[in-house]
C-alpha positions as a Markdown table, in Angstrom:
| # | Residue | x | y | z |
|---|---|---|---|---|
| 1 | Unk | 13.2 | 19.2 | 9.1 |
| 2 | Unk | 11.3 | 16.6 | 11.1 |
| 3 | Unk | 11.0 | 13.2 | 10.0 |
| 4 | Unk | 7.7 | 14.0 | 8.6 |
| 5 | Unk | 8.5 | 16.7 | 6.9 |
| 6 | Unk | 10.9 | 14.5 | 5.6 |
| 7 | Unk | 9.0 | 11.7 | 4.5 |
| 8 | Unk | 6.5 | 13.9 | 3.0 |
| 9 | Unk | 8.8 | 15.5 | 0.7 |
| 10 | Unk | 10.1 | 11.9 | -0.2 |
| 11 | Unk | 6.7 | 10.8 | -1.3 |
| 12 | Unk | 5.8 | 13.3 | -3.3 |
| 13 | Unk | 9.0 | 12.8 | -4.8 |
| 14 | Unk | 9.4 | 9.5 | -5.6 |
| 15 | Unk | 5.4 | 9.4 | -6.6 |
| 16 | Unk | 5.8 | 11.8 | -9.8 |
| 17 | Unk | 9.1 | 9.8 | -11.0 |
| 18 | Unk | 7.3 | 6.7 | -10.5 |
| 19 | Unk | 4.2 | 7.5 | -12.1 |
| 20 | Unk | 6.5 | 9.0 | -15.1 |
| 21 | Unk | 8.4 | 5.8 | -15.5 |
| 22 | Unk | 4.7 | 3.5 | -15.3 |
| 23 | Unk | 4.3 | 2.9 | -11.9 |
| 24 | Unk | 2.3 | 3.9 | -8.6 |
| 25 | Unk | 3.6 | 4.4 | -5.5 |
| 26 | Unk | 2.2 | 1.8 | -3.1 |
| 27 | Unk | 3.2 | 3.2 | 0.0 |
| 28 | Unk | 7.0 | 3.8 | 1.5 |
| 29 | Unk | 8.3 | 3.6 | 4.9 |
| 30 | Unk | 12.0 | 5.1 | 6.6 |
| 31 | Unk | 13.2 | 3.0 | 9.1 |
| 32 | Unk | 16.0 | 3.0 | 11.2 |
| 33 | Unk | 17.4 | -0.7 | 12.4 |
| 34 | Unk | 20.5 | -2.2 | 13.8 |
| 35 | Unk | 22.0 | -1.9 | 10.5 |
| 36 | Unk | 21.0 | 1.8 | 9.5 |
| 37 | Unk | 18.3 | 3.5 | 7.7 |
| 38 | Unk | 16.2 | 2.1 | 5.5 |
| 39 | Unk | 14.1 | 3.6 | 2.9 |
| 40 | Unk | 11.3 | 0.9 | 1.6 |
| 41 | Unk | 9.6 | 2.1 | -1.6 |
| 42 | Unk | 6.8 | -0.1 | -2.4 |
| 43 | Unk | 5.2 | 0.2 | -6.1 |
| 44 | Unk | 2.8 | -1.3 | -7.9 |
| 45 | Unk | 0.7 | -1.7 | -11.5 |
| 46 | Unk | -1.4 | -3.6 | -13.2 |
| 47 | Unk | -0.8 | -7.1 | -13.6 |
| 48 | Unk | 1.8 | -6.8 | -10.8 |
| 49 | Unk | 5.2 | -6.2 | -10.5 |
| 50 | Unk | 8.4 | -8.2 | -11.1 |
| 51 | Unk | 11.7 | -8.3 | -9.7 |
| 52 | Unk | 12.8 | -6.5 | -13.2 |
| 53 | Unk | 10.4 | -3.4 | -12.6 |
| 54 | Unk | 11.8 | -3.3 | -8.9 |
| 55 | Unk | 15.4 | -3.0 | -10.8 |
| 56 | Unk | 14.2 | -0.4 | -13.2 |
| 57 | Unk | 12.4 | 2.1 | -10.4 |
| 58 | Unk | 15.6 | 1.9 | -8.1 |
| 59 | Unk | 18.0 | 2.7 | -10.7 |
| 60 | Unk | 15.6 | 6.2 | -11.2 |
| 61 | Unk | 15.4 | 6.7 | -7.9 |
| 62 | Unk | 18.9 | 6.3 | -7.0 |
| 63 | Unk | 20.1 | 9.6 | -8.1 |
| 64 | Unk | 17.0 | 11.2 | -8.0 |
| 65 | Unk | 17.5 | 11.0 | -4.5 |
| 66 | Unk | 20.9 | 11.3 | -4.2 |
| 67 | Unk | 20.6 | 14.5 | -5.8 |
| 68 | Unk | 17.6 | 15.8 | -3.6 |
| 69 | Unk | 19.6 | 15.1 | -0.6 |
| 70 | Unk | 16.9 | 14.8 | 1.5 |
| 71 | Unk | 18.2 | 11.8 | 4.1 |
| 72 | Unk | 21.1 | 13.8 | 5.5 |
| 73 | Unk | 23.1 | 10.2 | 6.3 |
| 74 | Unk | 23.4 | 6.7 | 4.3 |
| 75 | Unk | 20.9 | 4.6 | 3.9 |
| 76 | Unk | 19.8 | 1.8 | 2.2 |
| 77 | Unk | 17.4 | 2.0 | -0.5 |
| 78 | Unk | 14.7 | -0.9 | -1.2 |
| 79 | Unk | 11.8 | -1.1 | -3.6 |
| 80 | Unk | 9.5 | -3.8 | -3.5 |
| 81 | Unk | 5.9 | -4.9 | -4.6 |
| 82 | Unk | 3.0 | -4.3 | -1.7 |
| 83 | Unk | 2.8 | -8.5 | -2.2 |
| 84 | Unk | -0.1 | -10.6 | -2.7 |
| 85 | Unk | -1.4 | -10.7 | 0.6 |
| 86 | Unk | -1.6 | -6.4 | 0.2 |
| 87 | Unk | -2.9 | -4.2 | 2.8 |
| 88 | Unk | -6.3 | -2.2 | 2.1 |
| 89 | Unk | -6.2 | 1.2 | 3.0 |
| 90 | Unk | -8.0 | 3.7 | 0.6 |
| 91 | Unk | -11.5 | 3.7 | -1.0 |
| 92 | Unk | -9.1 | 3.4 | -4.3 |
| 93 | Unk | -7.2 | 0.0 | -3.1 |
| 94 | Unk | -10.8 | -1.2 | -2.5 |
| 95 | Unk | -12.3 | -0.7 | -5.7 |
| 96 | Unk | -8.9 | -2.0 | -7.0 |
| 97 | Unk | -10.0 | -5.4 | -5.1 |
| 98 | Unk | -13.4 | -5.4 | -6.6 |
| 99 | Unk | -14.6 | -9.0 | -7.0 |
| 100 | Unk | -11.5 | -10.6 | -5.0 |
| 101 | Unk | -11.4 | -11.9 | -1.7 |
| 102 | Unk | -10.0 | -9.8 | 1.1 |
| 103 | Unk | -10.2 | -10.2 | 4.8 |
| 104 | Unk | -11.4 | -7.2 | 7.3 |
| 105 | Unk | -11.1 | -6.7 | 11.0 |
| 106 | Unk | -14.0 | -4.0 | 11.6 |
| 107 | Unk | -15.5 | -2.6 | 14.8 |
| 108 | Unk | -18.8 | -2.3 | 14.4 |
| 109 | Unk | -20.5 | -0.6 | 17.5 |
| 110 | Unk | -17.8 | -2.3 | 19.7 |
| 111 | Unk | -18.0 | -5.6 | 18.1 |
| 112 | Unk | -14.7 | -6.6 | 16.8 |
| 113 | Unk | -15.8 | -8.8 | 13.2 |
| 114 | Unk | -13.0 | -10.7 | 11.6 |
| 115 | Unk | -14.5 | -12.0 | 8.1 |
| 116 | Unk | -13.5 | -12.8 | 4.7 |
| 117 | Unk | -15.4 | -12.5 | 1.8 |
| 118 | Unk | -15.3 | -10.7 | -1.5 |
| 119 | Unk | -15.8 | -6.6 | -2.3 |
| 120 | Unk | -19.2 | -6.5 | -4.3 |
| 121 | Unk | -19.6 | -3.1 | -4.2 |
| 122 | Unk | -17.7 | -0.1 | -3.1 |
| 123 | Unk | -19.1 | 3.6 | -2.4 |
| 124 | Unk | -18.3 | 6.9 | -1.0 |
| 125 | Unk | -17.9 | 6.0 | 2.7 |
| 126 | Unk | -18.5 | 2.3 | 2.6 |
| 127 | Unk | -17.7 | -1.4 | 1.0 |
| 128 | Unk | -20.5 | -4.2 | 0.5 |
| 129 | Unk | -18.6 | -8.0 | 1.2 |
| 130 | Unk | -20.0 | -11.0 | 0.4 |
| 131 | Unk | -18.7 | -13.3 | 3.2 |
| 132 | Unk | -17.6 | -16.5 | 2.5 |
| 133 | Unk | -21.0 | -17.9 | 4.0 |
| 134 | Unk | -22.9 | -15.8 | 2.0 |
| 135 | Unk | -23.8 | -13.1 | 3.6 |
| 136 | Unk | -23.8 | -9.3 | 2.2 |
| 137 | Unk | -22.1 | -6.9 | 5.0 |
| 138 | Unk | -22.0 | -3.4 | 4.5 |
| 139 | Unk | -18.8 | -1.6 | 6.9 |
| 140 | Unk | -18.0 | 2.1 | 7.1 |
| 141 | Unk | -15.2 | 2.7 | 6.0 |
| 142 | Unk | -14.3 | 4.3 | 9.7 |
| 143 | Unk | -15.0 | 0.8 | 10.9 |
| 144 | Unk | -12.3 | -0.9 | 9.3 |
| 145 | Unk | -9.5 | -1.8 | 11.5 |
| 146 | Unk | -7.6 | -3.6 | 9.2 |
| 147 | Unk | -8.1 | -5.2 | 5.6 |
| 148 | Unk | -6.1 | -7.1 | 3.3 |
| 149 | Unk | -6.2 | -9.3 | -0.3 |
| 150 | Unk | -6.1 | -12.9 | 0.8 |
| 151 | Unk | -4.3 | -15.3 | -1.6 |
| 152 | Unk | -6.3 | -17.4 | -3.8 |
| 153 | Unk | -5.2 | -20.8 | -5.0 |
């Protein structure tokens, strides 16, 4: 199995036991640094996680995956929240961010735009942002380059 294979099977995985314990699956990554592998599980719900529900989801995983025996050597396994500061990478994590500021880095006909505003709008294909000078972009979602929540205070 190749390490997308691999990862694949992980995600589906882990999704439906953390979606059966209250949770979504944010995103995961397998890495391999100086001090081995690394599986990162990164989960999410409403109101946000806490250090408790990070507890909780890697004491189900553990022998979940221990049992599926799907990383052939040790590693070291990490679940965390996606953090404030979140990536943006689905229509879904857009709607999510309905009404809250978020920063994109679009191309739009080979004009890189770096703005921050908040969603007003999302539909199939595309996100309306009113920018913090008050202007109403529309961006593709094809466009976007890179988009995150920016922290409030």
């Amino acid at each position: 199995m190749n390490i997308q294979e691999i990862r694949d099977k992980l995600e589906k995985l882990i999704r439906e036991k953390v979606a059966a314990i209250g949770y979504e699956l944010y995103d995961l990554s397998l890495n391999s640094r100086p001090s081995g592998l690394t599986l990162t599980v990164f989960i999410d719900r409403e109101g946000g996680v806490t250090l408790e529900d990070c507890a909780r989801v890697s004491q189900e995983l553990d022998p979940l995956l221990d049992r599926a025996d799907l990383i052939r050597r040790s590693y070291i396994l990490e679940v965390s929240s996606p953090g404030a500061e979140r990536a943006l990478r689905s229509q879904e994590d857009f709607r999510k961010s309905t009404g809250k500021k978020v920063r994109i880095i679009a191309d739009q006909a080979g004009k890189i735009k770096d703005v921050s505003g908040r969603v007003v709008e999302v539909g199939d294909g595309q996100i309306t942002l009113l920018t913090d000078r008050g202007e109403e972009l529309i961006f593709e979602y094809d466009q976007i380059k890179r988009a995150n929540l920016q922290l409030e205070i």
